[in-house]
N, C-alpha and C positions, 0 to 999 in steps of 0.2 A: 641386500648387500651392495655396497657401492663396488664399481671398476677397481677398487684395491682390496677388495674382498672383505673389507670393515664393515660393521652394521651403520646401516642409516636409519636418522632418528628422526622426528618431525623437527625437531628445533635446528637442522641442519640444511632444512626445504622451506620454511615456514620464514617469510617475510620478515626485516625487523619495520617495527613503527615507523620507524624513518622513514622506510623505507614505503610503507603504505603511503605515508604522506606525504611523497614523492610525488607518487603516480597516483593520487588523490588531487595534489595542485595542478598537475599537467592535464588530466583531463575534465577539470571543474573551472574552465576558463569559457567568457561565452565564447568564442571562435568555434570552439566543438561544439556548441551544442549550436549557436548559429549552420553548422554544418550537419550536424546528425538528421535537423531538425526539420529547415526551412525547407518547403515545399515538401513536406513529409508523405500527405495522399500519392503524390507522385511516384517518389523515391520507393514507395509500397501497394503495391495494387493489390493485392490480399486484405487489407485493410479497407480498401473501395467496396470491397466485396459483401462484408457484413452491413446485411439490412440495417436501417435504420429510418427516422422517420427525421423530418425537421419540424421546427420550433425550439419553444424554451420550455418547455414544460414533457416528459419523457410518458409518452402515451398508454396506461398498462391495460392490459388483459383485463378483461374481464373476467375470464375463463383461466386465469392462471393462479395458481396456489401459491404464491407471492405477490401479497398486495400491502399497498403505500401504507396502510392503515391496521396494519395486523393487529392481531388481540394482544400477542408477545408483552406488544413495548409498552401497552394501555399497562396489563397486568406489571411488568417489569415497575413503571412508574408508581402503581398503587403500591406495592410491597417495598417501594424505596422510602417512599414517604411512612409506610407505617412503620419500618425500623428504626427510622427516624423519630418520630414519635415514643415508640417502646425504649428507645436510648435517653429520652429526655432532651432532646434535641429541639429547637424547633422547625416551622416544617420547613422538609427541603424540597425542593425543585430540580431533581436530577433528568436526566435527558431531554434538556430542550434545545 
């Protein structure tokens, strides 16, 4: 119930369009994100915190149960091509 004891409904809280796209163009300018952003390790030292290795190439586990190469996506790829196939299609090449 609102301060006048009437019911409040979502369309009477709930933003118009406009009105997003307001405060959509106000903060989608680079000045903000030049600001948010520039010198970010800095501005966050919780983020310095998570391990991490350097290079370009992201180092995995051997020992972990998440690898680059999973069976998933081999298998995913084969059943995509062969639906493919069974539709009459020719073949596809999905997830590369």
């Amino acid at each position: 119930m609102g301060s006048d004891g009437q019911p409040v409904f979502l369309k009477d809280l709930w933003p118009t369009l406009q009105e997003v796209r307001d405060q959509m163009a106000a903060a989608l300018r680079p000045e903000v994100f030049r600001k948010l952003y520039t010198d970010f390790a800095a501005q966050n030292p919780k983020w310095n915190e998570i391990p991490s290795t350097a290079g370009n190439v992201y180092a995995f586990d051997a020992q972990s149960h998440v690898h680059p190469g999973a069976a998933v996506f081999h298998r995913l790829r084969h059943e995509a091509r062969r639906h493919c196939r069974n539709q009459g299609r020719p073949r596809a090449r999905p997830f590369r």
